[in-house]
DOKOL-706219 format. One line per 3 residues: number of its first residue (from 0); their letters; for each residue x, y, z of C-alpha. Coordinates in steps of 0.1 Angstrom, whole numbers, padded with zeros to 4 digits. Each point is the difference from the previous one (the first is absolute). Example, Ala and Ser with C-alpha at 12.3 -4.5 7.8 and 13.67 -1.06 7.14 Angstrom:
<torlos>
0) AS) 0123:-0045:0078  0014:0034:-0007 .
</torlos>
This chain:
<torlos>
0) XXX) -0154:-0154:0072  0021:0032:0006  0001:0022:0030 .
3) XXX) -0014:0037:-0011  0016:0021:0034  -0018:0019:-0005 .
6) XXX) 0210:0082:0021  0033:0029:0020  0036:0006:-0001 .
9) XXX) 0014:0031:-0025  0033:-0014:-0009  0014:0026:-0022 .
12) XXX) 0029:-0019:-0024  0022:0015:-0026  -0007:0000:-0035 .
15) XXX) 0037:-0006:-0018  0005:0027:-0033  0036:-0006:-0005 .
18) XXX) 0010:-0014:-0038  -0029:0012:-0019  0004:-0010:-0033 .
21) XXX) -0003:0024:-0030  -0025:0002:-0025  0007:-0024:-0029 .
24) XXX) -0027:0009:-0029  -0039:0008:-0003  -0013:-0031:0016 .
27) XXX) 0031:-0014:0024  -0009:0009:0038  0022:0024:0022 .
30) XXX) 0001:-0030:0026  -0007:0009:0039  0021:-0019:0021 .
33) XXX) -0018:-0029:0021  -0016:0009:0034  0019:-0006:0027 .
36) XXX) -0023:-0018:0023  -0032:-0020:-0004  -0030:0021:-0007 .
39) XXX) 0001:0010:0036  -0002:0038:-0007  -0027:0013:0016 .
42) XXX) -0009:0029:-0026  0008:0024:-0028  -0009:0036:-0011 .
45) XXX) -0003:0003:-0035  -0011:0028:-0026  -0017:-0015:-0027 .
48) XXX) -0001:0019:-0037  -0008:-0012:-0031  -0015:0005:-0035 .
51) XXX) -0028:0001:-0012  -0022:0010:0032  -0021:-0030:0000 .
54) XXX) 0031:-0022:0003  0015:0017:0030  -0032:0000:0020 .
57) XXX) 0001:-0035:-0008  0033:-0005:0013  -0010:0024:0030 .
60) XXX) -0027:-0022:0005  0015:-0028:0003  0029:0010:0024 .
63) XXX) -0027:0015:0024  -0013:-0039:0004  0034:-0012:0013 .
66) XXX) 0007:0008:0032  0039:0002:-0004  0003:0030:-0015 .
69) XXX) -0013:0037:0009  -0006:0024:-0030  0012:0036:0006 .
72) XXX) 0007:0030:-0024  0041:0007:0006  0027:-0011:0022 .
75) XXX) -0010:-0038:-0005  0021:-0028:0000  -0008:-0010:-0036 .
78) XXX) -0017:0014:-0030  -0016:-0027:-0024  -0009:0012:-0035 .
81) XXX) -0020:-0018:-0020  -0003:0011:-0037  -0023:-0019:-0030 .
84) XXX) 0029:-0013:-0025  -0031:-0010:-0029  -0032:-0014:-0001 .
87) XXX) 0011:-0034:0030  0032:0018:0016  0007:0014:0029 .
90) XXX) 0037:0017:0005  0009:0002:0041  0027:0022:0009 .
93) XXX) 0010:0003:0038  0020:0027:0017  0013:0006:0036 .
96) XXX) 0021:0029:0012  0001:0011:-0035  0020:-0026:-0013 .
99) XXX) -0021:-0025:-0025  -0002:-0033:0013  -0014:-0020:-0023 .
102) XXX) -0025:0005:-0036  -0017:-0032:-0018  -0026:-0003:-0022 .
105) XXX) -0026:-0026:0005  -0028:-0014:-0024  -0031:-0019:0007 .
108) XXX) -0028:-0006:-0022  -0012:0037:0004  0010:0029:0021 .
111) XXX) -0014:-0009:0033  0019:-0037:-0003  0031:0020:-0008 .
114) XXX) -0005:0021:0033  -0007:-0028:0022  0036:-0013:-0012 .
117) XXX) 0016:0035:0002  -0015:0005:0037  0010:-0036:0016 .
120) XXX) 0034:0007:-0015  -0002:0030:0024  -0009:-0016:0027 .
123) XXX) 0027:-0024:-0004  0028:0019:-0005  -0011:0030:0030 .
126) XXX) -0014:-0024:0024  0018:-0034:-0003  -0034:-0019:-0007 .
129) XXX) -0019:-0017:-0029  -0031:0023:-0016  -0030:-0014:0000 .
132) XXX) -0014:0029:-0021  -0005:-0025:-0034  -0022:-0025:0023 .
135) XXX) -0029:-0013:-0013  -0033:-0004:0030  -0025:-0020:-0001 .
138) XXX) -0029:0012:0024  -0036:-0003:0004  -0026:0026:-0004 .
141) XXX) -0040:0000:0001  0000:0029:-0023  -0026:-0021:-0023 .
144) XXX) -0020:-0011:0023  0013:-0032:0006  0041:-0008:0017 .
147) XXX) 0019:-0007:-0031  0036:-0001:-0003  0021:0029:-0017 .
150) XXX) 0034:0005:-0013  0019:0036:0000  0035:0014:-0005 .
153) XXX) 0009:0024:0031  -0013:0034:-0011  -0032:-0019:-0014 .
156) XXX) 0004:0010:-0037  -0006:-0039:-0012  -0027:-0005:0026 .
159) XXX) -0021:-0032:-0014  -0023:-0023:0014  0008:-0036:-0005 .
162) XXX) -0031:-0019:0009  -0040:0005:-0007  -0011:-0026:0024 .
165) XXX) -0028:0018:0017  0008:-0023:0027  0021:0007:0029 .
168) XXX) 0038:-0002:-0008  0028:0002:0025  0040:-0008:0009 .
171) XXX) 0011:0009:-0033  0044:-0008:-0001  0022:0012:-0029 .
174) XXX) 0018:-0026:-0014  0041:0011:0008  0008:0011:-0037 .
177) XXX) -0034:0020:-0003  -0019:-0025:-0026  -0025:-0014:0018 .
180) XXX) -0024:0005:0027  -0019:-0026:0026  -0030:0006:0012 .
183) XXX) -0027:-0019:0024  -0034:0009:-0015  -0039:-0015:0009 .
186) XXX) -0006:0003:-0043  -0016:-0029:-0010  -0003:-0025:0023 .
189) XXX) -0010:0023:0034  0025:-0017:0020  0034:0019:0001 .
192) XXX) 0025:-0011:-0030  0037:0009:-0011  0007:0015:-0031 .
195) XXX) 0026:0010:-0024  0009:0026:-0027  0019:0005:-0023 .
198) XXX) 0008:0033:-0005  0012:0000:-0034  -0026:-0015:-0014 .
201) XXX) -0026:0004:0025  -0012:-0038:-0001  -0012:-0006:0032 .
204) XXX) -0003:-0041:0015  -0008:-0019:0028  0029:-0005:0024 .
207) XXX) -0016:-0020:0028  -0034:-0008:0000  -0003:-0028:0027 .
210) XXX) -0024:-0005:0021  -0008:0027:0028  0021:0032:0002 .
213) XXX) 0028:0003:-0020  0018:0036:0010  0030:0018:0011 .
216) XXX) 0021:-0008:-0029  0036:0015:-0005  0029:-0002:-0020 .
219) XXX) 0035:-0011:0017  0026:0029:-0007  0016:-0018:-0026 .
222) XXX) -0037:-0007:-0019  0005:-0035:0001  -0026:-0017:0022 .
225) XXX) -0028:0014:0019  -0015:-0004:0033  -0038:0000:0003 .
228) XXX) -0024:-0006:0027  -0026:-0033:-0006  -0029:-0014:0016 .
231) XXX) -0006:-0031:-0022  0011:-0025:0034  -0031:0018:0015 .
234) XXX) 0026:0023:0024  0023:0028:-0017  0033:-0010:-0001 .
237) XXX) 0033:0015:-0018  0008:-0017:-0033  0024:0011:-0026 .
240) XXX) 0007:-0005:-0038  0021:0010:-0029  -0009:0035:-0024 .
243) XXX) -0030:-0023:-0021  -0020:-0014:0030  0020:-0042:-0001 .
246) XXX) 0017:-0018:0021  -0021:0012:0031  0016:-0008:0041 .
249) XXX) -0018:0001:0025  0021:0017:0030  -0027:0005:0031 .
252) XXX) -0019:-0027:0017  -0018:0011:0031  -0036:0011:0010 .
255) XXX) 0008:0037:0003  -0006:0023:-0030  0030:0011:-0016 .
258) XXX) -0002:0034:-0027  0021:0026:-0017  0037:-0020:-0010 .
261) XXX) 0027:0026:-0006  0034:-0012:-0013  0042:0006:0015 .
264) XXX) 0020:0021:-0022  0018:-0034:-0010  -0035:-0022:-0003 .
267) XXX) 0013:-0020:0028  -0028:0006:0024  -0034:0010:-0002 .
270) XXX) -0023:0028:0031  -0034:-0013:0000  -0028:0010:0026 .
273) XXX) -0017:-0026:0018  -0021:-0003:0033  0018:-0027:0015 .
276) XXX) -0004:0014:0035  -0034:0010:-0001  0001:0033:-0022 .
279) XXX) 0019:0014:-0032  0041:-0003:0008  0027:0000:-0028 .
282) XXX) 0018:-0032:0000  0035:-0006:-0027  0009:-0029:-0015 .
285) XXX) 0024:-0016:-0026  -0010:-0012:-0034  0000:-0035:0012 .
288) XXX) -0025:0008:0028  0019:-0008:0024  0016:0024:0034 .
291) XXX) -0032:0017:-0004  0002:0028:0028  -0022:0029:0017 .
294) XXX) 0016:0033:-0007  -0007:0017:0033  -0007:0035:-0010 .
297) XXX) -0007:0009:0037  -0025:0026:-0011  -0034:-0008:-0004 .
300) XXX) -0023:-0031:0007  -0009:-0002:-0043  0026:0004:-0022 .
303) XXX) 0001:-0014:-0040  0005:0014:-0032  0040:-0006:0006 .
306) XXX) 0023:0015:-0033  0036:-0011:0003  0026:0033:-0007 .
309) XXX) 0012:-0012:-0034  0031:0021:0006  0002:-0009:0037 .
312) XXX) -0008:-0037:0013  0000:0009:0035  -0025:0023:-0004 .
315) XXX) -0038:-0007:-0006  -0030:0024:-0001  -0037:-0014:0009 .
318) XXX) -0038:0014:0015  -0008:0000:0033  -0029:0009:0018 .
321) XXX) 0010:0031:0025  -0028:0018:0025  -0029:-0013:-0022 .
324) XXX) 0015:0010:-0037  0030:-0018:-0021  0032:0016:-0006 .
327) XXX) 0031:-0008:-0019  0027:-0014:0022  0038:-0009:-0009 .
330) XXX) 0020:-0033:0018  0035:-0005:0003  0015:-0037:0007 .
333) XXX) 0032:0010:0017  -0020:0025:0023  -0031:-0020:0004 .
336) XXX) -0021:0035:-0001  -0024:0016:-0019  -0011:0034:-0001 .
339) XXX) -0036:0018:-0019  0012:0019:-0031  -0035:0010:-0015 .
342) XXX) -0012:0036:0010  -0035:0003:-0009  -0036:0002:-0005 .
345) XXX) -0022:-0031:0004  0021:-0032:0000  0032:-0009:-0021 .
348) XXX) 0000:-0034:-0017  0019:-0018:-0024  0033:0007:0003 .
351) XXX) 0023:-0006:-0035  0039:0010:-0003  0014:0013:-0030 .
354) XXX) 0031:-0005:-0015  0018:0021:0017  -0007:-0017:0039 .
357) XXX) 0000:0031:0011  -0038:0013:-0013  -0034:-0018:0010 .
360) XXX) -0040:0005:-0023  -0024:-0009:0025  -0035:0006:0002 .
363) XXX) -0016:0028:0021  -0033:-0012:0006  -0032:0021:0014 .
366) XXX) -0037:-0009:-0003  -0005:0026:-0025  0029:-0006:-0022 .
369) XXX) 0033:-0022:-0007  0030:0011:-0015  0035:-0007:-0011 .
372) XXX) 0030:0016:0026  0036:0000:-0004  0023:0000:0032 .
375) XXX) 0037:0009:0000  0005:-0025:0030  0035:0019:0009 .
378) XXX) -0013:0036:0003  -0035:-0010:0004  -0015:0027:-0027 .
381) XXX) -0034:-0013:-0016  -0015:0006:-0031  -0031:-0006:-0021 .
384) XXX) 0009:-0019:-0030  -0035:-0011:-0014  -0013:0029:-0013 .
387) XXX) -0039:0013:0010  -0014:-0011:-0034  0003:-0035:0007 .
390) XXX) -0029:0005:0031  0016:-0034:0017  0032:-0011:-0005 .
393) XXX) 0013:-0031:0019  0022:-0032:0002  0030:0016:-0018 .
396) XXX) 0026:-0026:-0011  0036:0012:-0014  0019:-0019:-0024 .
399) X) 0037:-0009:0005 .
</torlos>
């Protein structure tokens, strides 16, 4: 069974330039010395050029979805130029102060790969932070008719839909390196089974069919086991397993119902919702299933869907029900406090970090419509990042 509920201090810190190192031939970088710091900057302005047109509103498009930098036309603190370098390459030049800082070429298997790769290098070397820009999401969308699970690069330009179940599919998790997908689905039987695919060659099998529910799968950061939620003892309890579905553990035995694990950073310890006391509370555990714990979140009398920071461990995000809607809240260990993040219409569900710890997809969810958000959790700026055609786009699920 799973629960359906339905971050700020500007410290400004010094970039170092000194010892930039000259340009060696076509292809060797002009290297930008490290960032001094820990991706704590708070933002960036940034003019964006590029050729050909498409390729610079791309690149414009994609820094206007991270909430660390502020595009402006002059007097910014960096201009990024991307340039097409043939058919799969993407040259990125960045200047501050008129000095040039740094210029790479990056290749993917076609232009839009090569940007992706160009623009996280960006981020990277400006803000002190991994990209997440050449993530692959898994979501879920009804655009058929029926919930069926999706896969899409971040502008949506390899948008495909993974599953024709005509059955209702949910909790989809990217495997950490991006080639495979879990999935609970009714297909089938009618009674709620895991599922994998491959993504490279698209065979899809059974990855735990037992008896009852068999949901909430997810990969452990490293991709090497996965936790999973099973009903087969005739309660759900918390089990886990390695990548292919064996050598299964059982790690919860009580008469509360336990739903949504989430894994540490490390793959120490695992968040799970459970209503122990009487109503949906996130609990942490380790791997062994032992000190398991109530996270006291102090905030709301339901709480679940709990996503460890993969960047951060003493930071989680999770739903809780505020004044009769769900919102998006953040936790911190050493503060024992949370705080909403989610600004919104309708409710905010489904919390997921990417790789960057600092940016959160969540559903915004109305009776008329669901769609994917993006939340820069340090400047709180929101975003659409499903686009319209999709009519209902949920469940989103990074990889990495």
């Amino acid at each position: 069974m799973k629960f359906f509920p339905a971050i700020l201090s500007n410290l400004l810190l010094i970039l170092a330039f000194s010892g930039l190192a000259l340009r060696a031939g076509a292809e060797e970088p002009i290297r930008l010395p490290d960032v001094v710091g820990s991706g704590e900057i708070l933002s960036r302005s940034v003019t964006i050029t590029g050729s050909p047109e498409a390729l610079r509103q791309d690149a414009a498009r994609l820094f206007d979805l991270h909430g660390g930098f502020e595009r402006v036309g002059q007097r910014a603190d960096f201009r990024f130029s991307f340039a097409q370098n043939g058919p799969a390459g993407v040259r990125l030049r960045i200047e501050s102060g008129g000095r040039d800082l740094l210029e790479e070429t990056f290749r993917g298997a076609d232009r839009t790969a090569a940007l992706y790769r160009a623009a996280d290098r960006a981020v990277e070397r400006t803000l002190g932070l991994p990209g997440f820009f050449s993530s692959s999401v898994a979501f879920i969308s009804d655009r058929t008719g029926h919930a069926e699970v999706y896969l899409t690069d971040f502008l949506f330009r390899s948008a495909r839909q993974l599953t024709r179940d005509r059955s209702q599919c949910l909790s989809p998790d990217l495997s950490p390196d991006g080639q495979s997908v879990l999935y609970t689905s009714y297909h089938g039987t009618g009674f709620p089974d895991i599922y994998r695919i491959d993504l490279r060659s698209g065979e899809r099998s059974l990855f735990a069919g037992f008896k009852g529910t068999n949901t909430g799968a997810t990969f452990s950061p490293d991709g090497s086991r996965v936790a999973m939620i099973l009903s087969g003892s005739g309660n759900s309890e918390l089990y886990i397993s390695d990548a292919q579905g064996g050598n299964l553990q059982r790690l919860t035995r009580s008469e509360s119902l336990e739903a949504g694990p989430a894994w540490s950073p490390d793959g120490r310890r695992l968040l799970l919702t459970s209503d122990k006391i009487g109503r949906p509370q996130i609990y942490t555990m380790d791997v062994s299933g032992r000190s398991i714990t109530r996270v006291r979140t102090d905030i709301s009398r339901h709480c679940s869907e709990p996503a460890w920071n993969p960047r951060d461990p003493d930071q989680i995000a999770f739903t809780a029900a505020m004044g009769g809607s769900f919102e998006v809240a953040l936790f911190r260990f050493s503060e024992g406090r949370s705080r909403v993040v989610s600004k919104g219409s309708g409710d905010a569900v489904h919390p997921a970090w990417l790789a960057d710890g600092r940016h959160l997809l969540y559903t915004e969810r109305t009776p008329r419509y669901s769609r994917i958000m993006i939340l820069d959790t340090k400047t709180g700026k929101r975003f659409r990042f499903s686009p319209v055609e999709l009519n209902s786009a949920s469940e989103a699920a990074p990889a990495g």
